[in-house]
C-alpha positions in Angstrom: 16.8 -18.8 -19.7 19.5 -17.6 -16.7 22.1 -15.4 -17.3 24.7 -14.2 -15.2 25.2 -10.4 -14.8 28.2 -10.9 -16.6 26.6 -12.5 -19.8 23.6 -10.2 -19.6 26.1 -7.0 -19.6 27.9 -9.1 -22.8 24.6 -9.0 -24.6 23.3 -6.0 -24.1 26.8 -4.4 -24.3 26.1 -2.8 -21.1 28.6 -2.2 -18.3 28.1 -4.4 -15.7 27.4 -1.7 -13.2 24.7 -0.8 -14.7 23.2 -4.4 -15.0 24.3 -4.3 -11.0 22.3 -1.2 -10.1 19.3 -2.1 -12.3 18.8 -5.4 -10.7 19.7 -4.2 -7.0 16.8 -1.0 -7.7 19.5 1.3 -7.5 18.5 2.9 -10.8 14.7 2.9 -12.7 15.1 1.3 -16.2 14.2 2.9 -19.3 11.7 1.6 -21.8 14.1 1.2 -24.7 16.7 -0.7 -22.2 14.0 -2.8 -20.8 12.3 -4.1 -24.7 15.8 -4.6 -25.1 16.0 -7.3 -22.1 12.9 -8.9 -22.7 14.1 -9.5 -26.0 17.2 -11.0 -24.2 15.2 -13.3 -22.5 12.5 -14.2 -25.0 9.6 -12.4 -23.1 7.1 -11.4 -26.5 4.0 -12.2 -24.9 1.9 -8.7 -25.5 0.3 -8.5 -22.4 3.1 -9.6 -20.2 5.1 -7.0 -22.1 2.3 -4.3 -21.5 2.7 -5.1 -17.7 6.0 -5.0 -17.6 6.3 -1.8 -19.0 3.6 -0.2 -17.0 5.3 -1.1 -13.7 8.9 0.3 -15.3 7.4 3.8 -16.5 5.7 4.1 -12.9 8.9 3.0 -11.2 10.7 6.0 -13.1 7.9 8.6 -11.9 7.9 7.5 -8.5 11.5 7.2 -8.1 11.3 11.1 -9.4 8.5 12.3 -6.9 10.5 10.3 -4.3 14.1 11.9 -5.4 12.8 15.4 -5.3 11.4 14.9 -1.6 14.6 13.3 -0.5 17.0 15.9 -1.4 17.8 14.0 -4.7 18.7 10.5 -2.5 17.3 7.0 -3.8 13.3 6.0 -3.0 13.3 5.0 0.6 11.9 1.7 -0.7 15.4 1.3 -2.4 17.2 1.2 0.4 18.3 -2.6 1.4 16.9 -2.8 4.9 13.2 -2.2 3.2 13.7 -4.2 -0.5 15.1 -7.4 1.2 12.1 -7.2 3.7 9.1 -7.1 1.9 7.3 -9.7 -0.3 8.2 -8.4 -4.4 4.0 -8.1 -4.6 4.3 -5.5 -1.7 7.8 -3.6 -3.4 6.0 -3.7 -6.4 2.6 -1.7 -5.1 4.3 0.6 -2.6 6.0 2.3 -6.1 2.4 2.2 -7.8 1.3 4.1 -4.6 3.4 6.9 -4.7 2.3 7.7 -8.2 -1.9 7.0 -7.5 -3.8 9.9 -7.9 -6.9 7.8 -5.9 -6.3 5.1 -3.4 -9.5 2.7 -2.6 -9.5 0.1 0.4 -11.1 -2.2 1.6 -10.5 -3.6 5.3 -12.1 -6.3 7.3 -9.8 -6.9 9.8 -7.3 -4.4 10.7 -7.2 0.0 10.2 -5.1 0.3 7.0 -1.4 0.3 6.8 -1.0 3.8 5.4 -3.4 4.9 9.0 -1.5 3.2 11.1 0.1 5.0 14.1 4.1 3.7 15.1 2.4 1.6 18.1 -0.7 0.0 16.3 1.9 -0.9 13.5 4.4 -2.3 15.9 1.3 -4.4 17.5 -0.2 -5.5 14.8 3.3 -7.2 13.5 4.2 -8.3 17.1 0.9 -10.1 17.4 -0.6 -10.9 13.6 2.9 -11.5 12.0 5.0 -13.1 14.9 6.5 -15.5 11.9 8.8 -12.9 10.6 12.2 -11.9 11.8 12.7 -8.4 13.9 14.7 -7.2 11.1 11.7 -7.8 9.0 9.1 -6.6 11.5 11.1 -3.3 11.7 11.2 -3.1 7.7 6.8 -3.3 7.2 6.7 -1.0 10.3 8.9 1.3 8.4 7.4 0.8 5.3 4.0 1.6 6.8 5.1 5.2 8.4 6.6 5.9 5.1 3.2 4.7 3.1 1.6 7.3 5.4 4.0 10.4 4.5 3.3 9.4 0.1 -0.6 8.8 1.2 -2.1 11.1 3.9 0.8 13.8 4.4 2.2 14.8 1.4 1.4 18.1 -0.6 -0.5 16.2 -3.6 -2.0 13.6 -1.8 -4.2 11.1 -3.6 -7.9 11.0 -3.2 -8.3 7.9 -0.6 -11.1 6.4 0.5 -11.2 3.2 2.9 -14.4 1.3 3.8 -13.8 -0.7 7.2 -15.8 -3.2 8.6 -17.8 -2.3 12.1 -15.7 -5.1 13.8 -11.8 -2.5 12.7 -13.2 0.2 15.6 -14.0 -2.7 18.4 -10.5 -5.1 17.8 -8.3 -3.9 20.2 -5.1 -4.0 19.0 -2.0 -4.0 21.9 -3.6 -2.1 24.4 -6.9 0.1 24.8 -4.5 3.1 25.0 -2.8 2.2 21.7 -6.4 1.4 20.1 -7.6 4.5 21.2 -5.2 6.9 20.0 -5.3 5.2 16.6 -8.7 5.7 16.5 -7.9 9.3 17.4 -5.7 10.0 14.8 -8.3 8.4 12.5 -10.7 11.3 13.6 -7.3 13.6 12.4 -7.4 12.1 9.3 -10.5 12.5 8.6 -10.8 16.0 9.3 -7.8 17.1 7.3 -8.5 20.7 5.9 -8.4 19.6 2.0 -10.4 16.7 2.9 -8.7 13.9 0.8 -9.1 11.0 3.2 -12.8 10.0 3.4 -13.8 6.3 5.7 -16.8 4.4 5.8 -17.8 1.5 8.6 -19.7 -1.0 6.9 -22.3 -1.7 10.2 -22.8 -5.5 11.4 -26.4 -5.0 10.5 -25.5 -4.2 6.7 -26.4 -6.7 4.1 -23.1 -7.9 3.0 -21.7 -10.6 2.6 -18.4 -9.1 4.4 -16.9 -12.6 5.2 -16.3 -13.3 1.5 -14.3 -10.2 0.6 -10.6 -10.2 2.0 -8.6 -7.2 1.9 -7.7 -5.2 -0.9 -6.6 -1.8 -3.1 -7.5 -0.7 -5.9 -5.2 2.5 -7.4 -5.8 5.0 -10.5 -3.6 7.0 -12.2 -3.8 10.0 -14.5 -3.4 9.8 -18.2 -6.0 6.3 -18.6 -3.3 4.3 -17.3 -4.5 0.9 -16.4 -5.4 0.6 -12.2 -3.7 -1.6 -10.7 -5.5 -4.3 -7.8 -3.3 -5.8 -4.9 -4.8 -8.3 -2.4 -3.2 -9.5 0.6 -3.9 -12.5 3.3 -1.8 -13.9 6.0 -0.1 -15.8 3.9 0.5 -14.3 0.3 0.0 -11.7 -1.8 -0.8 -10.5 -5.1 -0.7 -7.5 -7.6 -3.1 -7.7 -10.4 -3.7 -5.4 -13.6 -6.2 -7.4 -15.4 -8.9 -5.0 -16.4 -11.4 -7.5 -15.6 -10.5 -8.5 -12.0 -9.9 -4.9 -11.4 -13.2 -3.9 -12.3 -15.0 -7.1 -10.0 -13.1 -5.4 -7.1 -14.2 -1.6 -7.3 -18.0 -3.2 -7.7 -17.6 -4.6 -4.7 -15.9 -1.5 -3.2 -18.7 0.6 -4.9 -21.3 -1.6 -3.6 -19.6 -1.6 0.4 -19.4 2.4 0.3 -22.9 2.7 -0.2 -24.0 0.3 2.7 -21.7 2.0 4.9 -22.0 4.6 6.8 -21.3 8.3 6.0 -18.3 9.7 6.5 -19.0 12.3 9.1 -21.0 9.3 11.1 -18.2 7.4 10.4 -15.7 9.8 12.1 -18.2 10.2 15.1 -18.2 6.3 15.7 -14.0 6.8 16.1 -14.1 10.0 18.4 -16.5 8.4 20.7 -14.7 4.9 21.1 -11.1 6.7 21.0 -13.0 8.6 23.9 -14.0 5.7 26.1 -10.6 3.8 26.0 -8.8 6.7 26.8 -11.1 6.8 29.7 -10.5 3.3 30.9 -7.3 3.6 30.2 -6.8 6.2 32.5 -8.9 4.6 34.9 -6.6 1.8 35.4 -3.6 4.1 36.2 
């Protein structure tokens, strides 16, 4: 069924600013409102429903947390130079973020978006993602400092913990100086005095089957609220709540953190490599 605005403010004898700001992510919608429009539209499939809802009550917490940071101004991922940039997958899991209380990834190519420094970021989209506009390269860079701030920096982070494959610490992404002080701030991260941000190499010698698993995140919540899986490749992504595909991914997470390396071993393999770029990079001067 499609509706216009106007006949969907007729229906639900709402005003049509409100439809405007609901639809635009202006303003969260509310349980009741949002049975309401389903019913509208002839959505009565339970699960569907279920999701539905889960992503509306976790939009209204974040949009809280986010509000209360911001002086009481809308969730940065509101604003339209960020929502008309990213993919609706991506919009979707960057509110689910803000709200995890634990934060698993896995990455086999690239250090993690919410790790990234300003210059790694800005690489990685100049060379990886070349296909999207500068408007839309600026937007995931943005996106990805802000990621960091509701991730690593903020007062209640999350617990996170990222497994990275051996071949993350040797890529060099845009120069060695930019790979090295990424790696650098890695070994920040790391040692962070409440400890919350824990990474594990995967070694090339591990017996894993590393080149079947592409990148993903897995986040929890308090309260049992279902996790919630998103998977990204170069050319789509995904958001997944299905208890069963969910609980594949943190086996294979589960199973990659204990082939790893430990943390602290882990951290040492980024302070010495941050170490010898930096040298060669100053070599070259």
């Amino acid at each position: 069924m499609e509706l216009t605005q106007g006949q969907v403010a007729e229906e639900m004898e709402w005003s049509l600013s409100k439809v405007m700001r609901i639809e635009n992510g202006d303003v969260s919608i509310s349980g009741t409102d949002l049975r309401a429009l389903l019913g509208l539209y002839g959505i009565t499939d339970r699960e569907v429903v279920a999701h539905l809802m889960d992503d509306a009550r976790t939009s209204r917490k974040s949009a809280a947390v986010s509000a209360g940071k911001t002086g009481g101004g809308r969730p940065w991922w509101a604003e339209s130079r960020i929502r008309g940039n990213l993919t609706t997958p991506l919009l979707q899991y960057v509110q689910f973020e803000a709200d995890a209380t634990a934060v698993r990834q896995y990455q086999n190519v690239l250090v993690p978006g919410f790790l990234q420094t300003a210059e790694y970021a800005s690489a990685v989209l100049e060379n990886y993602r070349f296909d999207l506009s500068s408007e839309s390269m600026a937007a995931r860079a943005e996106t990805r400092m802000q990621r960091r701030r509701q991730v690593v920096e903020r007062d209640d982070p999350p617990e996170v913990l990222v497994i990275l494959d051996e071949s993350v610490v040797y890529r060099e992404i845009g120069s060695r100086g930019v790979m090295g002080r990424q790696l650098r701030s890695l070994v920040h991260d790391t040692n962070r005095p409440d400890g919350h941000v824990r990474i594990r190499i995967v070694p090339f010698a591990a017996a894993a089957p590393i080149a079947l698993f592409g990148p993903f995140l897995i986040l929890d919540f308090e309260e049992e609220e279902g996790a919630v899986l998103y998977r990204e490749s170069h050319l789509t992504d995904e958001i997944s709540h299905t208890a069963a595909t969910v609980s594949r991914h943190r086996q294979i997470f589960e199973r990659l953190w204990d082939l790893a390396y430990s943390p602290e071993d882990t951290a040492q393999m980024f302070a010495e490599r941050a170490e010898m770029m930096l040298q060669e990079t100053s070599l070259d001067k």
